[in-house]
Structure formats: C-alpha cells, structure tokens
N, C-alpha and C positions, 0 to 999 in steps of 0.2 A: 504494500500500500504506500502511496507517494505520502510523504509527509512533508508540511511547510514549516519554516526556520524555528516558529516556538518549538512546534514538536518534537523538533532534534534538538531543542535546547532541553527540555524538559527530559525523553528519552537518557540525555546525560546526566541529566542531575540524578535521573531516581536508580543509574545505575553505582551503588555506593562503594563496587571499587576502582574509582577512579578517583584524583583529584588534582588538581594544580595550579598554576601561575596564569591572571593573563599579562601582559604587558601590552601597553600598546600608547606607539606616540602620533599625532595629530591624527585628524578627522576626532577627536574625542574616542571615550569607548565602546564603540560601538557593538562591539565584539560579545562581550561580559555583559553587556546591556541586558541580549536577551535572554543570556541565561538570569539575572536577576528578576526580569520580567515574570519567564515561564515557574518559577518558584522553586523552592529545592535547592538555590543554591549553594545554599550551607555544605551541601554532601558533595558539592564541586568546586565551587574556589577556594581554595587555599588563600590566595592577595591576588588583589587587581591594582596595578598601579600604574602610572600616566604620567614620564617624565619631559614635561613641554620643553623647559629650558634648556638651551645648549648644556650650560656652567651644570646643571643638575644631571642631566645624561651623561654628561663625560662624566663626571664622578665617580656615576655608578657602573657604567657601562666600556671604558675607556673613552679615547677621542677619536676621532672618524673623520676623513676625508670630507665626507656627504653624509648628512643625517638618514637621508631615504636612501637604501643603498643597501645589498646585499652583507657587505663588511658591518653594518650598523645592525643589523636583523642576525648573522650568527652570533656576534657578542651577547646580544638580549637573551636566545635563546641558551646560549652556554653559561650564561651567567646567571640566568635567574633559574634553569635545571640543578647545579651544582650546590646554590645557594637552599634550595626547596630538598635534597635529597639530605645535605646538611642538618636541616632545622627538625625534618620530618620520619626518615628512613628508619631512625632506631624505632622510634615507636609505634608505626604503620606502617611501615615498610614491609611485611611477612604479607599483607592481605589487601596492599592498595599499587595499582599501578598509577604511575606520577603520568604527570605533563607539563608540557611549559607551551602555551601558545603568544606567538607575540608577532606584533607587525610595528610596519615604521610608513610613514602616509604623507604626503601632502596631496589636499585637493584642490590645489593654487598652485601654478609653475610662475616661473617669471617671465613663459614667453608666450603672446600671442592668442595661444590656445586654450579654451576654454576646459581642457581636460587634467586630471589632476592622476598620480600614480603611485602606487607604494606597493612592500614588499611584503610579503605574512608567511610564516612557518610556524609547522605546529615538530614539537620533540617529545617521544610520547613510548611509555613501555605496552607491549602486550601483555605482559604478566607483570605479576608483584616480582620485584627485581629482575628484571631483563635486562639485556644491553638497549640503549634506549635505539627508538627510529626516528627519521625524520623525513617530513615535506615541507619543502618550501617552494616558494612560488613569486612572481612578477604579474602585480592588474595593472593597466591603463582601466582610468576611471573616465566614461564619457559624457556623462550627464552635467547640463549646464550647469545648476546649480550645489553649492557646498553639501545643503542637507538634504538631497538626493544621490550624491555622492555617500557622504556617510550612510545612509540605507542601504544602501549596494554593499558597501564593505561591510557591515554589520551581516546580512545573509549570507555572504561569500566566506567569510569567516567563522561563522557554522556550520557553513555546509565542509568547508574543508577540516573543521574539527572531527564533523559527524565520517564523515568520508573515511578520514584517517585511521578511527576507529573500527568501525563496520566494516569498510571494502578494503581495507589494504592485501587482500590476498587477492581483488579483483580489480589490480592497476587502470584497466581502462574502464571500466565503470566508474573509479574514481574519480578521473578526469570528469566524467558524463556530468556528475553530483556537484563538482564544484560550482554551476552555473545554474542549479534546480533555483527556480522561483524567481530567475531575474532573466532579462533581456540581454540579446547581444551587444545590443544601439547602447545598455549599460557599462559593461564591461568586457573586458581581452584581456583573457589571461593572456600573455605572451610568453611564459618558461616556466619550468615547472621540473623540478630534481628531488624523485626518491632516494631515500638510503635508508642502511643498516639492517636487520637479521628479518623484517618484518618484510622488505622490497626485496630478500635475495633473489638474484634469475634478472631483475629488472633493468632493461636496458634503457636508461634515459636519452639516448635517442629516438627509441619507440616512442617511448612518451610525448617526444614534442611536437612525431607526427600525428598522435593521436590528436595532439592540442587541436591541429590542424584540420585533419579529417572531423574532425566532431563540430566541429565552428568554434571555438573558443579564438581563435587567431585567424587570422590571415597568414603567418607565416612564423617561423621558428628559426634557431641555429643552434648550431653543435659546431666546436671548434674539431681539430686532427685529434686531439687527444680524446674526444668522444663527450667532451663538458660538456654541459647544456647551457648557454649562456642568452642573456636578455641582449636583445639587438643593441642598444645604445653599449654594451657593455666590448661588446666586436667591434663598433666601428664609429664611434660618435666622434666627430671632430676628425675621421682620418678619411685618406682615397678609399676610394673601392673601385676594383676589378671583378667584372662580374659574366661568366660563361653559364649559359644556362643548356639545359640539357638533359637525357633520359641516362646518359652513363651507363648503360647497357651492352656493353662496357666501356671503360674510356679508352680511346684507339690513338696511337702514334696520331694520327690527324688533329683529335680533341685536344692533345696536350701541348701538341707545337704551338696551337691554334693559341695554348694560352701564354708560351711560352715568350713568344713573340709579341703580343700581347705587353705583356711585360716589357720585353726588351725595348718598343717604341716608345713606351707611357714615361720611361726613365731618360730615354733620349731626346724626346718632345718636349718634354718638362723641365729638362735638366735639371734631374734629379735622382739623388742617392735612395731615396728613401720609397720604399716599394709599397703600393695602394694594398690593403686588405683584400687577398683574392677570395670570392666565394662562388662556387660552386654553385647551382641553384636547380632543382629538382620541382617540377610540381606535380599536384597533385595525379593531372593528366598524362604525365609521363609517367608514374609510378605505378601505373592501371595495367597489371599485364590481365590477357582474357578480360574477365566484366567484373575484376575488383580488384584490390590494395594486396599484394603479396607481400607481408610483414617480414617476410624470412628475407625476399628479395629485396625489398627496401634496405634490411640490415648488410645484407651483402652489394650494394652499390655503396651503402655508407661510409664499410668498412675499407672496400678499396679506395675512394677518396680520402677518406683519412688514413690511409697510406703513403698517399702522395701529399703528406703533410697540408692540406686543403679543409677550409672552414668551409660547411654546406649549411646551405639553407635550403628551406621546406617553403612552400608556397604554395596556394591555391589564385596565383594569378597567370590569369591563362594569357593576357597582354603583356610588352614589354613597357608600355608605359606607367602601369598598375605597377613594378615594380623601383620605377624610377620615383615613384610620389613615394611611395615607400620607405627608398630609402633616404630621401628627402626628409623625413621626420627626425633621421639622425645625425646626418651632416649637411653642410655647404659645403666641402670639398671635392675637388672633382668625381665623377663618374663615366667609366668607361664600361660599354659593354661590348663584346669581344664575341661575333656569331660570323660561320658560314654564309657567303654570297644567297646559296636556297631560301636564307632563313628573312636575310634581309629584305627579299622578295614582297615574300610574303607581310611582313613587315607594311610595306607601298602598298595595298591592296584596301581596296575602300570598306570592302566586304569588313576587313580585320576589326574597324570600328565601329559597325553597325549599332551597338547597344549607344555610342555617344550624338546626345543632341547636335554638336557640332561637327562630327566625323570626324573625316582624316583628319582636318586642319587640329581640330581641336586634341585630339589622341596625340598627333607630332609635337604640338603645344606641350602638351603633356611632358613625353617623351623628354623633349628636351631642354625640362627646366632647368635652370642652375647651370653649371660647368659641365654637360654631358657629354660627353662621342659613341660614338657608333666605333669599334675597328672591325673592317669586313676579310675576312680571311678566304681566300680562294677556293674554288672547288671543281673538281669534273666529276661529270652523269660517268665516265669511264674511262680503262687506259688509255684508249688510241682518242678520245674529244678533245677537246680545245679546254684552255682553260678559263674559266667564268671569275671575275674579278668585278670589283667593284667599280670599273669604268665599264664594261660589256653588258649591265643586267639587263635584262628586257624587262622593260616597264611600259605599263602604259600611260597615254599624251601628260593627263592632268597628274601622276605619282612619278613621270619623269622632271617635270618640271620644280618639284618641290624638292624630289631627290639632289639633283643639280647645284639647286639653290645652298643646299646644306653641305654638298659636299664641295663648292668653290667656298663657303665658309670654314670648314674644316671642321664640322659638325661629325661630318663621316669621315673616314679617314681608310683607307685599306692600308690592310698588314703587311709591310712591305718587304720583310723578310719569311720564306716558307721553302716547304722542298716538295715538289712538284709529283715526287715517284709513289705516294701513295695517296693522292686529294681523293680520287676514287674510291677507295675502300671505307665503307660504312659500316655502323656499326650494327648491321642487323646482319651484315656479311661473316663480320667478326663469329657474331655470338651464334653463328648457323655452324660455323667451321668450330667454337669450341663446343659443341652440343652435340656434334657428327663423329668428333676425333679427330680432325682433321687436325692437324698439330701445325700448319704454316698462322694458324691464327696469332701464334707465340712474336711471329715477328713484325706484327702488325699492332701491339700496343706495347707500351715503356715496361721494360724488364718487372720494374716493383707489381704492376698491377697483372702481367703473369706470371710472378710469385705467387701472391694472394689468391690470386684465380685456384692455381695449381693446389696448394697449401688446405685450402680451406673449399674445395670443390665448387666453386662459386660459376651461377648461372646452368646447373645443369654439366660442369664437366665431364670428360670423359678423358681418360689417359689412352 
C-alpha cells in the first residue's frame, strides 16, 4: 500500500528499534518536522539540531570550503554518528539500531536562478550494532518559492529515511521512493552513492542510470575511477570535451576521433591545460533489443573507464539539450567532437521539430557560450572518398547556416586523422567480436581489447 510522508514518518516512530540524530542546516527543519508532526517521536529522535551560523558549524562540524557541499554533509554525518554511539551504545546499544540523518540546503543561490540545492544522507545500522550504511544524495530544488522548496525537502527526506530503511536490499526501488509524493517540475535528484555491508553487490554507477531511467534527472556522471559525482563537482568552472556515442564498443576510429580532439583544442587555444573529456551515453543508445541491458551498460562503462574517461548518462536525445546542460555548470569553453554522418544529421530541420522556433532556434541553442563543433572525417567504405567537413551534402537552407558557422569557426574539422580505418564501424567491430573473428583486436586501442578479452564483454568469443 503507497503511503504518504506522515505515514512513513509515523511507521518510524512506532518502530522502537531505531533511533537517532537529525541535523540539518538551512531551508529550516524540515526533515524532523514530520516526524514531530506524525507523533511518536520520542521512540525516534535522539536530538534534532540546526547549526545556521558559519562560526557555530565550524565548531562543531570543522571548517568547509562550501557550506552546501558534499565535504560539509560527510562531516555532519561522521560527527554527529560517533558522537550518538558515544552518548548512547552502552546503554541501548544491544537492542537499538542508530542513525544519523543530516542535510546541508540553500534555497537561494547567488545567481540568477530561481532554484535552490542541497545535499542529504542518511548513516544508519540494520541491526543493533552493525557496521553502519550509508546514502547520500544531491537535489536541485525547482520551485519558485522558499516555502515550497522546504516542503519538497521535508518529503524527500522521509522518503529517503523511509527508503533507506525498508528497500535497501531493493536499490532500485529505492531510487523509485525517493520522489513518492512530489513532482519532477519539484525536484532532480542528480547523484546518489550507496555504501557499506547493507549496499554490498551495488554498483553506483547502476545507480545513476537508474537516476536517469526513472526520471529523477536528466543526466548523471561517474568519473574513470567509477565515483559517482554531482555534475558541478566534474566540471564547474572548467573546458569540456564532449564525444557522445553508443560505445559498443569504442573503435580505433572513436578514440582518435577524440584524441585529436584534444590535440587541436590545446593548439587553438594555446593551451597546456586539457578541457574535462566526457564520454556521453544516452539513454537511446543504451537500448539494445526493446530495453536497458544493465549488465551491458556496466560493460560499456567499464571499458570507458578504462580508458581513464568521465561518462555521463543522458536522456537527451538532441545535441543542443546537452549544450544548455552543461551550461548550468560552466562558461568555459565547449567543444563537441562527432563524425561528418553525425553532423549531418545535426542540419536536418526534421532534428528540431519538437522546437517552436526550429532549426534556427535549436543552433541558437546549440551554440550558446564558447561552443564548437570538431567534425572528424568518415567513409560509407575502403575504396569511397572521404566525407569531411567541407564535402557534407546539405540541403539549400542547412547549407547556408552551416557555412555561416563554419567561416566563423563555430565548426571546425579535425585536422589531424588517419584515413586506413574511417570505414570500420562499430557494429562491424562488435559482429567480428561476437563471431570470433579475432581481426576485430586491431580495430580498437589495445586497453579496450584487454577488457573486452578479460572480462568477456559484448558477447565475446575466443
């Protein structure tokens, strides 16, 4: 039976072995609210405490970079669990599992936007002395107003008590729970990392596609090392380089593609310092047959982050949708980095049919801010010609606009490539490693047929 926020606040109070911390700085407490509301709380809080001041937070909590801030949010958590198991362990501790829930909130940025955001994790045993678990998480709060904001966070922060509790053996239901009773137009989650003996088996990158897949985001990331990080946390204030693609698998083609990429972005710019490259996956590429193959997602994952590469998760099936994006995080330049075919498609009026204003408006888009295009060469096969970004066939009214962008240098083709395998695709690739055909080996970068080989990825066959 669905239950709404009292009722998960209540359902916790009257179960009495549980008990804990809440902590929570701005938007108020919204959190501990309802559990004082639904009644019972005596059998559940331990202390609820609210440190607004900086000078009072640092105190207690140490000093922090950024108040609202993932570093701000595991202090809370380790500080006020250590301090609760201290006070409390000797003399309840045989028959009570602890928790610390705590968030850190502004519903006021200083820019612009009427959106406000904060971080919340709950640290919490399954049994009377366990090693503890934990979830944590990153909302964008959307709602115009403060105290429509705090409402959002008050449910979102029971639900994710409740969740933590109940579902954690059912990780993506979890996710489902975190948004029962509230709207999207309200909140996005955007990241979200299990741990400890309650999430073993859990790959936090599944997780963030689930974020994705479920609606809770528009889009997630995961650095090489498999983190799950909140986008501002990847790339705010830095370049980005961005190849998007199904990676099924990635071919000598796709990596030159970005490799060169690179190499012009440092010579254009003249600059040492190398833009944040990601990866970019959506949801539509991730569709083999008529749904989401979770096993194969982790296996495209894995071999990107092999090739030391941050990927990101998206359900933007436009390349402009991903340029307002990530426009939310930087002003610094944006390069995206696609195949001649791809750019094609790209000019194509149909592409922007869902926009009142169409093509113009979509390129608008597209290329807000510091943006380029680099177009990297291709042939339909060995013996064709090859298609470059001066060659594309366009039609009258998408040659013209093209044009215009590429004497601005808006577009730019890849000036450096190697010609002997533009042909080879990657559905060529992944037919020859699924056959046995073994020349597919020298058709992508050593490392990703290692991992192929290693780890039997895509269906191999020796």
């Amino acid at each position: 039976m669905d239950m709404n926020t009292e009722q998960k606040a209540l359902a916790i109070n009257l179960d009495a072995g549980r008990f804990g911390t809440f902590a929570e700085i701005g938007a108020g407490q919204e959190v501990v609210r309802w559990f004082f509301h639904a009644g019972h709380a005596s059998a559940t809080v331990a202390k609820s405490i609210s440190a607004y001041d900086t000078a009072v937070s640092d105190e207690i909590y140490g000093k922090a970079g950024h108040y609202v801030s993932r570093e701000r949010l595991e202090s809370m958590l380790e500080y006020e669990y250590k301090l609760l198991l201290r006070r409390l362990d000797a003399t309840r501790g045989e028959k009570t599992s602890f928790f610390v829930f705590a968030d850190t909130v502004a519903t006021r940025t200083r820019t612009d936007s009427p959106g406000g955001h904060g971080w919340l994790g709950i640290r919490f045993q399954t049994a009377p002395r366990a090693e503890p678990s934990e979830v944590i998480l990153h909302v964008q709060l959307l709602d115009n107003g403060s105290v429509a904001k705090q409402e959002a966070l008050g449910m979102l922060g029971v639900n994710l008590i409740h969740a933590a509790f109940f579902l954690n053996d059912q990780p993506h239901e979890l996710v489902a729970a975190l948004i029962e009773g509230l709207r999207r137009t309200q909140v996005e989650v955007d990241m979200i990392r299990l741990s400890g003996p309650a999430f073993q088996g859990v790959d936090n990158r599944l997780m963030s596609l689930h974020l994705v897949e479920q609606g809770l985001t528009d889009a997630t990331m995961f650095t090489a090392e498999g983190e799950v990080v909140q986008p501002s946390e990847a790339i705010s204030g830095k370049a980005a380089l961005v190849e998007r693609g199904a990676f099924r698998p990635v071919t000598n083609v796709t990596w030159e593609m970005l490799q060169g990429a690179q190499r012009q972005f440092r010579s254009s710019r003249r600059t040492t310092t190398d833009p944040v490259v990601l990866m970019e996956m959506t949801l539509s590429n991730l569709v083999t047959g008529h749904r989401i193959d979770h096993g194969d997602f982790l296996a495209r994952a894995s071999m990107l982050n092999a090739l030391g590469i941050t990927v990101m998760v998206s359900n933007y099936d436009r390349f402009d949708l991903v340029t307002s994006y990530l426009r939310r995080y930087t002003k610094e330049p944006i390069v995206m980095v696609m195949g001649a075919p791809t750019l094609v498609g790209i000019f194509e009026e149909k592409y922007y049919s869902g926009l009142p204003g169409g093509i113009l408006e979509g390129l608008g888009r597209l290329f807000q801010g510091d943006t380029t295009l680099y177009i990297y060469p291709m042939k339909a096969g060995p013996d064709a010609p090859v298609v470059d970004a001066m060659s594309l066939p366009l039609a009258s009214l998408s040659r013209r606009l093209y044009w215009y962008l590429l004497e601005n240098g808006q577009i730019q083709p890849v000036r450096e490539f190697r010609e002997e395998q533009l042909h080879v695709y990657p559905d060529d690739v992944l037919a020859k490693i699924q056959s046995g055909d073994a020349t597919w080996e020298s058709m992508v970068p050593p490392a990703v047929a290692g991992i192929i080989r290693s780890r039997g990825l895509f269906g191999f066959k020796a």
